[in-house]
Every structure is written in structure tokens, then in C-alpha cells.
TORNUDREN-198615 format. One record per residue (C-alpha): residue number from 0; residue in one letter; z, y, x. Coordinates in steps of 0.5 Angstrom, whole numbers, plus 500, padded with zeros to 3 digits. Each point is the difference from the previous one (the first is absolute). Example, Ala and Ser with C-alpha at 12.3 -4.5 7.8 and 13.67 -1.06 7.14 Angstrom:
2
0:a:516:491:525
1:s:498:507:502
END
This chain:
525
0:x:586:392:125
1:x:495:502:506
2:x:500:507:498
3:x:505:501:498
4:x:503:497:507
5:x:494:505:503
6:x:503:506:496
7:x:507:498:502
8:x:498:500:509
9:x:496:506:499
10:x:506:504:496
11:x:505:497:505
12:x:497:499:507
13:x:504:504:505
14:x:495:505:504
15:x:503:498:507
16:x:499:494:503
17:x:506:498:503
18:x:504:502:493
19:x:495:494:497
20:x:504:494:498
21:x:502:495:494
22:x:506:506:497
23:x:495:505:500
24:x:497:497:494
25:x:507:498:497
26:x:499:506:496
27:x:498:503:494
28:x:496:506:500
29:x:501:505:495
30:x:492:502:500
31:x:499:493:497
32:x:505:500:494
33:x:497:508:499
34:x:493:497:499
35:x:502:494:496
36:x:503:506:495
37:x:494:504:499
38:x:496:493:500
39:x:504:498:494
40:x:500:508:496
41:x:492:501:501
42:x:494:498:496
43:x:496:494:502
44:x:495:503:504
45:x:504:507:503
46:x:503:494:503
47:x:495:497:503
48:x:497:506:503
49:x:508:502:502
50:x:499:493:504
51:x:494:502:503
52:x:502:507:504
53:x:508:497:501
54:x:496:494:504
55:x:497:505:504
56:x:506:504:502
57:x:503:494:501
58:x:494:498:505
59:x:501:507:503
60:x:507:499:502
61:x:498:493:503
62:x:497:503:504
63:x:503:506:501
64:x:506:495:502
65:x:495:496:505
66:x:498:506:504
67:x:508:502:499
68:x:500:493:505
69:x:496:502:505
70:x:502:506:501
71:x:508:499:502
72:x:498:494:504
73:x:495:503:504
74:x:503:508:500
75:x:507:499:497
76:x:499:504:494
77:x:497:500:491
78:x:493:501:501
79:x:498:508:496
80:x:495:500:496
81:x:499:507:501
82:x:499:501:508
83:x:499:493:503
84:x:492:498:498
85:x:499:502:507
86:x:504:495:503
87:x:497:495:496
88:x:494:503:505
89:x:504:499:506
90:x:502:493:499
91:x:493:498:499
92:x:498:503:506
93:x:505:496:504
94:x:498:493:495
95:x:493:501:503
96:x:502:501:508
97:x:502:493:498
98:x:496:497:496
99:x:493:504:500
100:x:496:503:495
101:x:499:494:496
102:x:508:499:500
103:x:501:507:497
104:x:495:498:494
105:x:502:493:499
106:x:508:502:500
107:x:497:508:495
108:x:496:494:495
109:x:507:496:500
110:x:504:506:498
111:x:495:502:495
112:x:499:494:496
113:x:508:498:501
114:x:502:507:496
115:x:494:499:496
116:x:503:493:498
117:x:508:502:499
118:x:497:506:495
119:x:496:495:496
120:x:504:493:501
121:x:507:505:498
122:x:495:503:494
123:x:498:494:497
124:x:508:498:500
125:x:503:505:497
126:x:494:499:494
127:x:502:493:500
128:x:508:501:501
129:x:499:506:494
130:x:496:495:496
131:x:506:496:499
132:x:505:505:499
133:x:496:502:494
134:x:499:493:497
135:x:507:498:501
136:x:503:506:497
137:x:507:497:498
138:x:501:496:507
139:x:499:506:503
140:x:504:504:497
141:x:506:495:501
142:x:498:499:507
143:x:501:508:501
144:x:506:500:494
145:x:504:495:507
146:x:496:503:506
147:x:501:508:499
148:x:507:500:499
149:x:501:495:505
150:x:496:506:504
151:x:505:504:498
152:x:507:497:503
153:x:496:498:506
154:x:499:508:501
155:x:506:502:498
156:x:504:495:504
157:x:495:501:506
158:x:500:492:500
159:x:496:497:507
160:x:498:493:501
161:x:497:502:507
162:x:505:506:503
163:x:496:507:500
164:x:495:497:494
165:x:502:501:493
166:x:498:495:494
167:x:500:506:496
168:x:493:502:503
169:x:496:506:499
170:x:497:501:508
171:x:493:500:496
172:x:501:507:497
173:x:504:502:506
174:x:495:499:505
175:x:494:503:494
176:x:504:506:500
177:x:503:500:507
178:x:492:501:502
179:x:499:506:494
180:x:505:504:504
181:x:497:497:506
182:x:492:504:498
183:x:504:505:498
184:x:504:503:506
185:x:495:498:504
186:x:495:505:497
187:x:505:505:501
188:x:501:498:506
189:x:495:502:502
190:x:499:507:499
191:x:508:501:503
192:x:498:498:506
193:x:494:504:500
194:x:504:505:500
195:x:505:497:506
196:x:495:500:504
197:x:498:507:501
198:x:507:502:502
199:x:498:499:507
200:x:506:504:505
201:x:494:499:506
202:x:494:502:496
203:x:501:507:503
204:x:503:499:506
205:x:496:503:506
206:x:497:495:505
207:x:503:502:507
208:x:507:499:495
209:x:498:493:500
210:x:503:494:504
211:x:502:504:506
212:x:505:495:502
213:x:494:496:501
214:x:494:504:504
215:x:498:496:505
216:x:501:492:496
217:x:497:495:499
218:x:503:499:492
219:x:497:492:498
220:x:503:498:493
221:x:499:493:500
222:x:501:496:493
223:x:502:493:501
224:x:497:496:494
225:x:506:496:495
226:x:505:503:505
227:x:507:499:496
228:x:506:500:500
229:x:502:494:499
230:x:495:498:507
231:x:507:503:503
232:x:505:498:495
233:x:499:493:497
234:x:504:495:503
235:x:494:495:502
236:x:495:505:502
237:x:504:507:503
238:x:503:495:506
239:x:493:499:503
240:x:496:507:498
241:x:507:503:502
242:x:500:497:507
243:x:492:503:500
244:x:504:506:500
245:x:506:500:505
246:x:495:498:504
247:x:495:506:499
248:x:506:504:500
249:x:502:498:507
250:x:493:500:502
251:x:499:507:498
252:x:507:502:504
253:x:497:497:505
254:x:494:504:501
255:x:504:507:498
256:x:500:500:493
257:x:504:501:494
258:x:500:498:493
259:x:503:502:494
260:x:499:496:493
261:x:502:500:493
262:x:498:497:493
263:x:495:504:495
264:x:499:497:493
265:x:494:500:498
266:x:496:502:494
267:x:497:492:499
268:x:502:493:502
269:x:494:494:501
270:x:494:504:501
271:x:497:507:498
272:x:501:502:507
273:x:497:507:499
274:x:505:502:494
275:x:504:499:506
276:x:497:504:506
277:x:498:505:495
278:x:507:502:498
279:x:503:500:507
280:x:494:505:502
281:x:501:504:496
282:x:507:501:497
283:x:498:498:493
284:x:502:493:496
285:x:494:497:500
286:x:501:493:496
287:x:495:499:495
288:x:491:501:500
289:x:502:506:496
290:x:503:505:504
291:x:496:497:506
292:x:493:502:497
293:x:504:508:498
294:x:503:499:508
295:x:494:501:503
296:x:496:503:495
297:x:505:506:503
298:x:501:506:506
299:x:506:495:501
300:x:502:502:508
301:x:501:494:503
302:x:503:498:506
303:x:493:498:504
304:x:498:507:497
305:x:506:503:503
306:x:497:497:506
307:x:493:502:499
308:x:503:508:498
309:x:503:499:507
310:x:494:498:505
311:x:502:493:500
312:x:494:495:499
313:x:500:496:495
314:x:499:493:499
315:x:501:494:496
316:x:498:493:502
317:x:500:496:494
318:x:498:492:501
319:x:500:499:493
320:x:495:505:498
321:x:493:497:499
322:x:497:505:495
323:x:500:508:500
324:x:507:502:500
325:x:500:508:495
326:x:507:501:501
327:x:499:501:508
328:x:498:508:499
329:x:507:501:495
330:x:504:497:506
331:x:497:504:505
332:x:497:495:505
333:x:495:502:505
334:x:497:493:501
335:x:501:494:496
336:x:498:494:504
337:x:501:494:496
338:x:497:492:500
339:x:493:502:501
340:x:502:505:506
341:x:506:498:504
342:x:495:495:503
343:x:503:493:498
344:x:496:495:501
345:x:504:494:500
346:x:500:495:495
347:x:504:501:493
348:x:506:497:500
349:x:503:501:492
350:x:500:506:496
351:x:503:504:506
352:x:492:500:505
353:x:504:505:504
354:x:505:496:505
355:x:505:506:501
356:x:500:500:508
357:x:493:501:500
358:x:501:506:495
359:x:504:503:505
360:x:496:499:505
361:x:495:504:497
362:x:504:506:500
363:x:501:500:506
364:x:492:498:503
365:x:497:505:494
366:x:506:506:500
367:x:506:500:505
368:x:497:496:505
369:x:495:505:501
370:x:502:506:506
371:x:502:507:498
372:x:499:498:493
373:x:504:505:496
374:x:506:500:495
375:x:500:494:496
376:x:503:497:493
377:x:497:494:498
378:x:503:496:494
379:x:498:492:501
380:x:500:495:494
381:x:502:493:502
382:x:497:494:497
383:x:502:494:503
384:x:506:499:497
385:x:496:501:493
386:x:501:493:495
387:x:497:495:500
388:x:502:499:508
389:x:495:494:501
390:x:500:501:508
391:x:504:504:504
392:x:497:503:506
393:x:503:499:508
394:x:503:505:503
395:x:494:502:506
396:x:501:504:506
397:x:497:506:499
398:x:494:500:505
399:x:497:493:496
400:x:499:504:493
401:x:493:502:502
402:x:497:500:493
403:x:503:495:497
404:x:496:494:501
405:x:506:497:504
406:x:503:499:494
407:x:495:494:499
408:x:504:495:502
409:x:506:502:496
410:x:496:499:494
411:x:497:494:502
412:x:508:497:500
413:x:503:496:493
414:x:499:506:494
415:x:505:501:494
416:x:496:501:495
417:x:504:497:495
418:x:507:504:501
419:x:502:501:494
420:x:500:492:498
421:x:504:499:505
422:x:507:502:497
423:x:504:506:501
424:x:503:499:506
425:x:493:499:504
426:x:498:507:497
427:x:506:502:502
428:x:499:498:508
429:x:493:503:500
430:x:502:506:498
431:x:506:501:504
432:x:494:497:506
433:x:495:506:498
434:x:506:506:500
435:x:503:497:507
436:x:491:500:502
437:x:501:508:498
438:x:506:502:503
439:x:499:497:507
440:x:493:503:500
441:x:503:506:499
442:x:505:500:506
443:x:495:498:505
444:x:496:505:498
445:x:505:506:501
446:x:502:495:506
447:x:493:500:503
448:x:497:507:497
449:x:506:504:499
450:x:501:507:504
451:x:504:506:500
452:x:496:503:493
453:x:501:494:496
454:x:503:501:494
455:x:500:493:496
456:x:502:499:492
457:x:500:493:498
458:x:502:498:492
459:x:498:495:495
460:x:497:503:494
461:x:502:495:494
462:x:505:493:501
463:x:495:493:499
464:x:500:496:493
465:x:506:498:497
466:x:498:493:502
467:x:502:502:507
468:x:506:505:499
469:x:503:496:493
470:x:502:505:494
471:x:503:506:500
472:x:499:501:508
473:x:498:508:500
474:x:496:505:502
475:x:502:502:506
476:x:496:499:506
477:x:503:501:508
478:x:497:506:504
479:x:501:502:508
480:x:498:506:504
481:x:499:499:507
482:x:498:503:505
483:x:501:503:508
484:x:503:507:498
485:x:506:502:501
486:x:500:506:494
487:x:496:496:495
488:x:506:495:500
489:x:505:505:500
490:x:496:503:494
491:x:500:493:497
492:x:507:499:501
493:x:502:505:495
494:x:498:495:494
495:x:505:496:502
496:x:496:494:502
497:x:501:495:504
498:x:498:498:507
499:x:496:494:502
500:x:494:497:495
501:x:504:496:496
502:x:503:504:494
503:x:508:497:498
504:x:500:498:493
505:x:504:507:498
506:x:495:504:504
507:x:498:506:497
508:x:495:500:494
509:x:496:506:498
510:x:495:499:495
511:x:493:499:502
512:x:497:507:497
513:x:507:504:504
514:x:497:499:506
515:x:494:505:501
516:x:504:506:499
517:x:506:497:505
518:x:494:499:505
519:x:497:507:499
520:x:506:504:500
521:x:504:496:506
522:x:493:502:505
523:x:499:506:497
524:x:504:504:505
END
């Protein structure tokens, strides 16, 4: 009976979390009944081998099905088997911000030994179940003389114990062959978009035709970690983050600039932050580690290249690199300074070791502070607003950051390292706390550094976690343009945003991959 009991789960477990339930197992799976069948038709020992390769695929789909789980909690979508291994290196590169080295082994030894488990613990049951198949043929074949044409009626009539969950169950099958067609599209996507890729309408564009608009700015990208759209339209969390940005709007009237924003829709929710500024630097739908890895492997112009084309000096702060970072050259970056050149040397305050404000206050000490310097376009990552969000740092007047160190007494106060077991609304609170911490730092920064050639363009890169947002929220991410000049604003207001920093919910929305070409065609005369 456990065996059977075993198969049954395997056959019938949902592969979402939230889809887990006692009607989810209220179902007969189709897979089941087909392999009784050929169970009772074969030889004694075809049988047995039989049993050995469908527990092993039965074990595959498991796990297939738990990494299934991981990723639509964490990113909002099935896990691809084709191009999502490199995320499985990303999330152990976060586990280990967390837990160290030893974390990262333990929960990789963990892992191994549980596929290792379901495979040999699912073989042995369908051996076990198949056993007894064989050896009670005439009970078999009456059970399935009941069960099969009940299966039928079932599916004809579309009968449901649980709305939207059939007892006619063939979601095994569906998932295996759902997966198939996965593998192969992805293979042929991948040459599809290497193709797309070399269609570049900028490619030859002379660099004196480049950015006119903008000679003589400051152009400073800055990407706010998690920023989403539900951080200004959810009903809990869009009151607060929404005054932060009134608040930023009448303090950027004050000191004469304007704002204009709107929403973009991502190529990613929950994490794969660079999928994100991949696809709005350089006007491709990056959505995946394939078209990634084809991406920067390519003379794609994007928009820091244009920049750099143009006499621009290019640079990216990028608190959350630790590690050599190839992909610079492909973007177009002069100087890249990242978390062991910004300066930083106060204590690590989760995940997120950067606070935001200081990175902010390293542009202005290494680049914008600096007299005469020349043309800048720099394009900032910030980090603060990254999960897990154990602590979030205080605002600062700008003359105490120095290097750092004064963040010690923050990180001396009461620690959040358990956020996640304390329950949604708690997760919730701290992210909102880390967007509001992000935004603010941004508006005193225009407030205390903003001059006549400052063009700021502020987004999120991809919504938070589906934990935060709660299902089927989107991709859409708000972004504002602010700056002093008259002419840019009047360029801006041909896309039809809206002023202030805080986008209405029926703003425009742009996909995130049409925003390059837009910029460069606005500015270019």
C-alpha cells in the first residue's frame, strides 16, 4: 500500500505550491492506469525492467516538478530546463551572501542526496507496485475493467471535485510533453535570436549623429532593485511608497525640475536582474540565460556604447559585483567600479553590502564631484532594496557618509535575519521599507548634487517575489525621467508620460526592450 500510495503522490502532485491540496490528489492519473496495462500485457521480466526506467522518470518528473516550485515562488514562472542552470548558480551565489561557504555546501549536499533519494526510493515502488500487478493479474485486471471507463466518463464530462482540477487526470503527461516542446523551442530560439540580434538600426550610425540633444549631460541610469509595480499599486504598500514619491515630486518642483514617468514591462519577475538591464540597454528581449550569453557575445550597440560613441565617459557602479564582470566591454563602460573599488568600508548589512545612499555618494566623490570633469553617463545598480532586507539603513545627511563606517551603529541595532519565517505581511513591510530607503536616497541626491545637466532616469528592473506581489501581478515596472532642462522634458512629453514620480495606474506602458530605440531616436536631433 505504501507504494502504491508513493506512485499515486508522484503521478498527482501539483507542481506549484499554492495548487497543493487535498482535491489535487482526488484524481485518477491517466499515466497510472496506461502502466497497470502494459504491466499486465508483458513478460515477467520486461516487466521488471519496465518498472525500473518509468521509476526513474517518474523520479525525474519529482523533481522536475519541486524545481518547478522554486521557481514560480521565487521568480513567477516553471523552471526551463533548457536555459535556467545558470540561475541555479545565481541562486547559490545569494545562499551564500547568507549562509557562507559551508551553507552553500551543506544545502548542495542536501539537494543531491534528496534527488538521489526520490529517484531510488520512486524505483523501488514502482518495482514493488508492478510486482503486485503481476502477481495478482485477475484483481488488476478488474480493478482496471472499473477504474478506465470511469476515467472515460470523467473526461468526457469534464467532472471536478476541486474547480479547475479535473478527476480525470492526465497532468503528468501533459507536464513531460509541455517540457519536450520546452527543449525544443528553446534550441531553436536560440539561433532565432541570434539573428535578431544583428539587426541593429544604430550599428552604423556616425557618432557626431548620436544624442545630440543631450551633449553636455550628465545621463545617470540608476536601476532600483525589486522596484515593481505593485510597490505603487497594491493597496497595502502603494499609500506609503506613493507618498515617498509625491513627496519626491514637490521637492523636485521645488528645486526646478520636472518629472515625467510611466511603467515598462520587464523581461523577468523575482530575480535575474540582469536579464532586465540587459533587455532595456539594448533594445532585445532578454528573458532567459540563452539569449543572455548570445547578447553579449555580440557588437549589439547599446545604449552606454551609444554614449561612449558619442564622447560620453562611461561608468557603472555596481555594489553587488564582487567578482570580475566580462560583460563590461559589451556594454560600453569605461570604468566599472564595483564592491571592492567604490570605497565601502562599512559593515555588511545583508545581502545588499552597498547601502544605496553611499553608492550615490560615490559617483558624486569619484565622477560628478570632480571640477571640469567631462560628459558623464553612469548607469548604478542599486542593492539595498535586494531580499532578504534584514536591515534597512537610515537616511544620512550627505557629509557624514565618508566611507562607511558610520553605517556601524546601524548595524549594531536589532537584525532581521529570519524575515521569511515571519510570515508574508512582515516580508512585505520590509520590502516596501527598502523601496521607500532607495527612493528617498535618490531625491536628496538630485536635491543636494542636482545641477542644469543632470538627466536622471530611475526604474525598477523586474517586480519582487510572488510572495510580495501575490499571483498574476505583472511585469510592469514604473520609470521617471527628471531633470532641469526645459527641452528634454519637452522631448519626454512626446511619449505621452506622466508628470511627477509617481505613474497612475493607467499610465503608459512600453515593453522594457522598446525603450532603447525611443531614447536614441528622441535625442538624436
Amino acid at each position: 500500500m505504501t507504494a502504491f500510495l508513493l506512485v499515486l503522490f508522484a503521478l498527482l502532485v501539483p507542481n506549484e505550491i499554492g495548487a497543493i491540496g487535498p482535491g489535487a490528489f482526488v484524481r485518477i492519473p491517466v499515466e497510472g492506469l496506461l502502466g497497470v496495462a502494459l504491466l499486465l500485457v508483458l513478460p515477467a521480466r520486461w516487466a521488471r525492467v519496465t518498472a525500473t526506467v518509468a521509476g526513474l522518470l517518474l523520479g525525474l518528473l519529482v523533481i522536475l516538478k519541486a524545481f518547478d516550485m522554486g521557481f514560480s515562488t521565487v521568480l513567477a514562472r516553471p523552471f526551463d530546463p533548457v536555459v535556467d542552470w545558470g540561475l541555479v548558480g545565481s541562486g547559490l551565489d545569494f545562499l551564500k551572501g547568507q549562509s557562507g561557504t559551508i551553507g552553500v555546501v551543506a544545502a548542495v549536499a542536501a539537494a543531491a542526496l534528496a534527488a538521489a533519494a526520490v529517484l531510488v526510493v520512486l524505483v523501488a515502488a514502482v518495482r514493488c507496485v508492478a510486482r503486485v500487478v503481476v502477481r495478482r493479474r485477475v484483481a488488476s485486471t478488474r480493478a482496471l475493467a472499473v477504474l478506465v471507463p470511469l476515467w472515460i466518463v470523467c473526461s468526457l464530462l469534464g467532472v471536478q471535485v476541486v474547480p479547475g482540477v479535473p478527476v480525470a487526470s492526465e497532468s503528468a503527461t501533459a507536464l513531460a510533453y509541455d517540457r519536450a516542446v520546452q527543449v525544443g523551442a528553446g534550441l531553436a530560439d536560440q539561433q532565432a535570436f541570434a539573428a535578431q540580434v544583428d539587426v541593429d538600426a544604430f550599428r552604423t550610425t556616425a557618432p557626431e549623429e548620436l544624442l545630440t540633444a543631450l551633449r553636455g549631460k550628465d545621463v545617470v541610469l540608476a536601476f532600483v532593485e525589486s522596484y515593481g509595480r505593485s510597490a505603487v499599486a497594491d493597496p497595502e504598500m502603494g499609500p506609503q511608497v506613493g507618498a515617498v514619491l509625491d513627496d519626491g515630486t514637490r521637492r523636485f518642483t521645488a528645486a526646478g525640475f520636472g518629472a515625467r514617468s510611466a511603467f515598462l514591462t520587464s523581461p523577468t519577475a523575482g530575480g535575474g536582474s540582469w536579464l532586465a538591464h540587459a533587455t532595456f540597454l539594448s533594445g532585445m528581449w532578454v528573458d532567459n540565460q540563452q539569449r543572455y550569453r548570445t547578447l553579449v557575445e555580440s557588437k549589439r550597440t547599446t545604449l552606454t556604447s551609444a554614449f561612449r560613441r558619442a564622447d560620453w565617459r562611461t561608468v557603472a557602479l555596481m555594489p553587488g559585483t564582487t567578482g570580475d564582470w566580462p560583460e563590461a566591454e559589451f556594454y560600453g563602460h569605461d570604468t566599472v567600479y564595483d564592491a571592492r573599488t567604490l570605497g565601502y568600508h562599512g559593515p555588511e548589512l545583508g545581502w545588499a553590502t552597498t547601502p544605496d545612499q553611499f553608492t550615490l555618494a560615490a559617483l558624486q566623490r569619484l565622477e560628478r564631484g570632480k571640477p571640469g570633469h567631462p560628459p558623464l553617463m553612469a548607469e548604478l545598480a542599486f542593492v539595498t532594496s535586494h531580499a532578504p532586507w534584514p536591515l534597512v539603513p537610515p537616511l544620512l545627511s550627505w557629509d557624514e557618509i565618508g566611507d562607511g563606517t558610520v553605517y556601524n551603529a546601524a548595524a549594531e541595532g536589532p537584525r532581521d535575519d529570519a524575515i521569511f519565517s515571519k510570515g508574508a505581511d512582515h516580508v512585505r513591510t520590509q520590502y516596501r521599507r527598502s523601496v521607500e530607503y532607495s527612493l528617498q536616497s535618490l531625491v536628496s541626491y538630485v536635491e543636494n548634487f542636482g545641477d542644469d545637466n543632470l538627466v536622471l532616469v530611475l526604474l525598477g528592473d523586474h517586480q519582487p517575489a510572488p510572495i510580495i506581489t501575490g499571483d498574476g501581478a505583472g511585469r510592469d515596472v514604473p520609470i521617471t525621467i527628471v531633470t532641469r532642462d526645459q527641452d528634454v522634458l519637452q522631448r519626454v512629453g512626446g511619449w505621452g508620460w506622466q508628470d511627477g514620480m509617481r505613474p497612475a495606474l493607467d499610465a503608459p506602458v512600453w515593453r522594457m526592450d522598446a525603450f532603447r530605440d525611443r531614447f536614441l531616436t528622441t535625442f538624436a536631433r
